[in-house]
C-alpha positions as CSV (number, residue, x, y, z in Angstrom):
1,X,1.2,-9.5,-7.2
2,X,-1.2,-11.5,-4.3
3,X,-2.9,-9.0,-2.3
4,X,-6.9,-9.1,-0.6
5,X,-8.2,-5.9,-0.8
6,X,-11.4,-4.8,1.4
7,X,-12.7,-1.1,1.8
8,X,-16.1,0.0,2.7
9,X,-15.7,4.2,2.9
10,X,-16.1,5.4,6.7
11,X,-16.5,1.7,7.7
12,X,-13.4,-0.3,7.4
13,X,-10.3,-0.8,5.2
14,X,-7.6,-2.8,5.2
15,X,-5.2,-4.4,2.1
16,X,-3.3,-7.5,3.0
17,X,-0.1,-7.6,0.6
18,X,1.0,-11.1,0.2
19,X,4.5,-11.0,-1.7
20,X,5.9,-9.1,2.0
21,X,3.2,-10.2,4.5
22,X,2.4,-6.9,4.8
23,X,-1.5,-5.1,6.1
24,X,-1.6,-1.7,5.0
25,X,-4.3,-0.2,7.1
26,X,-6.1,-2.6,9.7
27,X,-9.7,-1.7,9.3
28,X,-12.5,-3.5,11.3
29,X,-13.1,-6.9,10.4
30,X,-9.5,-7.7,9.2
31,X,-8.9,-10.7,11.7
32,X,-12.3,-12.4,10.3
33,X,-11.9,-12.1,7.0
34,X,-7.7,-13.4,7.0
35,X,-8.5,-16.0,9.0
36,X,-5.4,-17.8,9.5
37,X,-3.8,-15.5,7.4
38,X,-3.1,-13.0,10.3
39,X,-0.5,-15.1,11.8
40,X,1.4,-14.5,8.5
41,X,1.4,-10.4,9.1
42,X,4.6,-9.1,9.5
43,X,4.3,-5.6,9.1
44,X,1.4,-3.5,9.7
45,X,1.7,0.3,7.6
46,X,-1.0,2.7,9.0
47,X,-1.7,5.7,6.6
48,X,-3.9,7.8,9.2
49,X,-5.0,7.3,12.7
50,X,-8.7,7.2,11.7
51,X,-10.7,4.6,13.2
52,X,-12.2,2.9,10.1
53,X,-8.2,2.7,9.1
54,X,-6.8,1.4,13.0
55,X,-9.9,-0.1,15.1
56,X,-9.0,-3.9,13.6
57,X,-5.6,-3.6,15.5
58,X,-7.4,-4.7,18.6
59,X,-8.4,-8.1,16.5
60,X,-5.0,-8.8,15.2
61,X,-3.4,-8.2,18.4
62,X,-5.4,-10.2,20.6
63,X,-6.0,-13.3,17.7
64,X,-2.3,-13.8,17.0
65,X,-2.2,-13.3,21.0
66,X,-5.0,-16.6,22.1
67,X,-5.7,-18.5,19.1
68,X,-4.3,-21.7,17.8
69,X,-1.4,-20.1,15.6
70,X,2.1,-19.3,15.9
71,X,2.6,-16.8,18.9
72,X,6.2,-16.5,18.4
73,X,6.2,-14.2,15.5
74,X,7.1,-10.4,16.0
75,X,4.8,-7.9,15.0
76,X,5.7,-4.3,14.0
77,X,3.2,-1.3,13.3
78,X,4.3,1.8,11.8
79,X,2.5,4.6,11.9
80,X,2.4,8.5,10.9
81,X,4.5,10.5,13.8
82,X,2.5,12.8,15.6
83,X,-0.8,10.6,15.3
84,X,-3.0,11.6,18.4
85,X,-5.3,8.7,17.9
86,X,-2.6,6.0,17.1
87,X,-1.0,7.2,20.2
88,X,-3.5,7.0,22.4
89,X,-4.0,3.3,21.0
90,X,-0.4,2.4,22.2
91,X,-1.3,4.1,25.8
92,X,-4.7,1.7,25.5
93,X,-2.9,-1.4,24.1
94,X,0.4,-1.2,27.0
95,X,-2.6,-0.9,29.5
96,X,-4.7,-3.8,28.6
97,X,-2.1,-5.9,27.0
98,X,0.5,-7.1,29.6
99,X,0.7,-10.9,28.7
100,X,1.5,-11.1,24.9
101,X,3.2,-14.2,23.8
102,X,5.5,-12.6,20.8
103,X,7.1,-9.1,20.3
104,X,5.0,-6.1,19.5
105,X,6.4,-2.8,18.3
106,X,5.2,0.3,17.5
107,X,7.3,2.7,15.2
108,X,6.3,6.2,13.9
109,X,7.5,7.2,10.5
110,X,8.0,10.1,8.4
111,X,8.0,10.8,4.7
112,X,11.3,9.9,3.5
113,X,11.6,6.9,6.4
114,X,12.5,3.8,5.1
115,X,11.7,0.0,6.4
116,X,13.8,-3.1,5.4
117,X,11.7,-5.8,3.8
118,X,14.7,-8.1,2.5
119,X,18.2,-8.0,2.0
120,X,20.4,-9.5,-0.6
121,X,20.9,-9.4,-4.1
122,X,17.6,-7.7,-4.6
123,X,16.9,-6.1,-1.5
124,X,13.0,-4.8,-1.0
125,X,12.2,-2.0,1.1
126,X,8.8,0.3,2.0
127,X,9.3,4.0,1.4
128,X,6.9,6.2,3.1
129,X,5.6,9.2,1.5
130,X,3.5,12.4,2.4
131,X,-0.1,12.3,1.7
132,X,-3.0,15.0,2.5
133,X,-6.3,13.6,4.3
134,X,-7.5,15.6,7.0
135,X,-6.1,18.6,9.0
136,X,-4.5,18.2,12.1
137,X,-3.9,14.0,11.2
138,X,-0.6,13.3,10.0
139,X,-1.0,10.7,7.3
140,X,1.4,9.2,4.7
141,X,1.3,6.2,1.7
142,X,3.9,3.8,1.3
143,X,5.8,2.4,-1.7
144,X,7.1,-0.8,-1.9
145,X,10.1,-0.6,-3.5
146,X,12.9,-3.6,-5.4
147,X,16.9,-2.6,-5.9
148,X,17.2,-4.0,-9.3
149,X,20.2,-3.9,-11.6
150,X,20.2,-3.2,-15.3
151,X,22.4,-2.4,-18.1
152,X,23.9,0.9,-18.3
153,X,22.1,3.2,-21.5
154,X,25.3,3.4,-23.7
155,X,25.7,-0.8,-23.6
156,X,21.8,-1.5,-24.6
157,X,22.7,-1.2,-28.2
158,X,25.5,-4.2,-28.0
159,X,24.4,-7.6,-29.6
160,X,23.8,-10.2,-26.6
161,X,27.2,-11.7,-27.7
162,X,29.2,-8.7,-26.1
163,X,27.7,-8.3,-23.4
164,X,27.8,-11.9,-22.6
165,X,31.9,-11.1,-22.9
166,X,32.2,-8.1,-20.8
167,X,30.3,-9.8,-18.2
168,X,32.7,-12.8,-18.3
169,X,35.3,-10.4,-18.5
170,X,34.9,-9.3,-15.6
171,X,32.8,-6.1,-16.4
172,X,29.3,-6.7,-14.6
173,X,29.8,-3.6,-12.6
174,X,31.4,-1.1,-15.2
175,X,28.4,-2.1,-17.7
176,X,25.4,-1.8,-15.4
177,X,23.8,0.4,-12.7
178,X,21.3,0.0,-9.9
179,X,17.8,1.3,-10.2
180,X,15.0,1.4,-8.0
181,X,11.7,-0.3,-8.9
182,X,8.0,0.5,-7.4
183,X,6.5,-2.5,-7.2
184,X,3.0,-1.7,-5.1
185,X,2.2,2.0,-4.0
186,X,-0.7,3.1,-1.6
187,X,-1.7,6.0,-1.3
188,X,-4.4,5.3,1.7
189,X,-7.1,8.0,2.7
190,X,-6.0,11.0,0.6
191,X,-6.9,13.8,-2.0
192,X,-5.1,13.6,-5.1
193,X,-1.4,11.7,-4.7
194,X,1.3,13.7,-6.0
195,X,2.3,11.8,-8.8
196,X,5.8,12.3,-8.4
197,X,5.6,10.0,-5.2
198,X,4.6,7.0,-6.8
199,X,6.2,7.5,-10.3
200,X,6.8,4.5,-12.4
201,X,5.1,1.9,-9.8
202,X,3.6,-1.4,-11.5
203,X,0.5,-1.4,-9.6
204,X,-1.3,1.9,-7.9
205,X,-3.6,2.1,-5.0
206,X,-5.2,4.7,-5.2
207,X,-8.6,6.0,-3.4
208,X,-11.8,7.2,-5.0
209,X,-14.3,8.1,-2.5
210,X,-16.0,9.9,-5.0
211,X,-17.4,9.8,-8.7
212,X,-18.1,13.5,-9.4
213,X,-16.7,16.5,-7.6
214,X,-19.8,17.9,-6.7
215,X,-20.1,15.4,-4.4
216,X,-17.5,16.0,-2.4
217,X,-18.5,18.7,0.7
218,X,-15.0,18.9,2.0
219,X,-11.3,18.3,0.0
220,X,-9.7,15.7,1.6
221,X,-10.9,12.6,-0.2
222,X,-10.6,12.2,-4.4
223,X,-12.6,10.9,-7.0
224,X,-12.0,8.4,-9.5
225,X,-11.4,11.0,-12.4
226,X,-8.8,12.3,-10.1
227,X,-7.1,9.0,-9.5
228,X,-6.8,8.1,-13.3
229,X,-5.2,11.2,-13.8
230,X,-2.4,10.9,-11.1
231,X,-2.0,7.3,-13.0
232,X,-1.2,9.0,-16.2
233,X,0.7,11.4,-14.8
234,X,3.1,9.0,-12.6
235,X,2.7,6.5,-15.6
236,X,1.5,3.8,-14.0
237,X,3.3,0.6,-15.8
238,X,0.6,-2.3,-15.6
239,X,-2.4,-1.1,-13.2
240,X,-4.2,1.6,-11.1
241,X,-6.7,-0.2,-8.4
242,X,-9.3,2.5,-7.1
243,X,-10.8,1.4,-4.1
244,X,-12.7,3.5,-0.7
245,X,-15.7,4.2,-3.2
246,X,-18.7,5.9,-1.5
247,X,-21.4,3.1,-1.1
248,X,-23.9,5.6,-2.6
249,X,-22.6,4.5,-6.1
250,X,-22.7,0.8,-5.8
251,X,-25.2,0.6,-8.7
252,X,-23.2,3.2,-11.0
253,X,-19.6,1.3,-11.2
254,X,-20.3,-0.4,-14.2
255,X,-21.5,2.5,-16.3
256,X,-18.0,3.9,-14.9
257,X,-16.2,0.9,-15.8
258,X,-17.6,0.9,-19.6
259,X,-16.4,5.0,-19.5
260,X,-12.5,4.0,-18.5
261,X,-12.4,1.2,-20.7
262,X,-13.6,3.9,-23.3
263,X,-10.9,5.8,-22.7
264,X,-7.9,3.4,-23.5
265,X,-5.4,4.0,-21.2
266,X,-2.0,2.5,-20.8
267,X,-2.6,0.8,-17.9
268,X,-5.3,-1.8,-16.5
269,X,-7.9,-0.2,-14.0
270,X,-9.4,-2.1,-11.3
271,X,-12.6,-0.7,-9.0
272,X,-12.6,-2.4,-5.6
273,X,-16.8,-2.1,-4.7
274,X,-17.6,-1.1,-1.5
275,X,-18.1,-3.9,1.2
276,X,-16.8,-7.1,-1.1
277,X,-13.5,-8.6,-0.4
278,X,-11.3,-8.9,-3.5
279,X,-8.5,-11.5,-4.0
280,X,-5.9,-10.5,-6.5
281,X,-3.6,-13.2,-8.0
């Protein structure tokens, strides 16, 4: 997985997954930071209309619009139906914005939707999910998901050889099934995911504005104990990435660190501090 992470809580946020040229969330700042990079966007996946989530749109828009890149590729956004401030964006954006060079589209989703990433013999698609934030805004994660194939339960048990013959003889399809995969899940601005949504993903985005509970005035953020928990629960296969920490604990994440680390768990878990960019190869 290639992915640059950046979140600063109540600032900016914004993850840039390679593998699909997709930005989840287009936080202030994006355009800078990508550089070049934004003429390789694709999609754009919006978990919430809130403006440290949506105000780099005007950046992205307008670079891949007038600078020295490739104008010709399209650009879709998708975004929570029923947004208010995402809509009134689009009203903003068909205003201002009557000369662009390539194809810009907006498209609301709903939990359940689904967006094709690539076809073939392993297609890839997003899933979008239902997620809690804040009341009255509509707001949803996405998981990206891979159509894999693998052998059917009662065949596992068969020595290579024999499988190797019912696949020459013609009995690929009998001896296997199609499964879905979660390669990347993120969970965006959210109290605790429902683990059930992002069960079984490789890696987890999850956010942790907060370290302990009694810091938290309203409930519609999480904290990092929170997160790890929803990672057990979905059993997270390789690692759980926390990220929108409160910049009030810069100076306590590695006494945090040494406490996960502490607690052996099955998967790897990553803290994104607030304010730095993170590559991950």
């Amino acid at each position: 997985m290639k992915a640059i992470i950046y979140s600063k809580a109540l600032y900016s946020t914004w993850i840039y997954y390679a593998p699909d040229r997709i930005l989840f969330d287009c936080g202030e700042g994006v355009s800078s930071l990508l550089e070049n990079r934004v003429f390789a966007v694709k999609h754009v996946f919006l978990s919430h209309g809130h403006a440290d989530h949506i105000a780099g749109l005007m950046g992205l828009i307008n670079i891949r619009n007038n600078a020295m890149g490739d104008h010709e590729k399209e650009l879709r956004v998708h975004y929570p139906a029923g947004s208010h401030f995402v809509s009134e964006l689009i009203h903003y954006f068909a205003r201002t914005n009557r000369n662009l060079q390539y194809d810009l589209e907006w498209i609301p989703l709903r939990a359940g939707d689904r967006v094709t990433l690539l076809a073939g013999r392993m297609p890839r698609y997003i899933e979008a999910f239902g997620t809690i934030h804040a009341r009255g805004e509509p707001s949803l994660g996405y998981n990206v998901c891979e159509v894999r194939r693998r052998l059917r339960a009662d065949y596992r048990h068969l020595p290579q050889e024999e499988i190797v013959a019912l696949v020459r003889g013609g009995k690929k399809e009998e001896i296997s099934e199609k499964y879905t995969q979660y390669l990347f899940s993120y969970g965006g601005d959210s109290v605790p995911l429902n683990p059930a949504s992002v069960h079984g993903t490789e890696v987890l985005l999850h956010e942790a504005t907060f370290l302990a509970d009694e810091d938290r005035k309203e409930y519609k953020h999480a904290t990092v104990w929170e997160a790890l928990d929803v990672a057990r629960k979905a059993e997270v296969e390789k690692e759980l990435i926390v990220f929108h920490i409160s910049s009030r604990y810069r100076g306590d994440l590695t006494s945090v660190a040494r406490q996960i680390e502490a607690m052996g768990l099955p998967f790897a878990v990553r803290m994104i501090p607030p304010g730095e960019l993170v590559e991950i190869e």
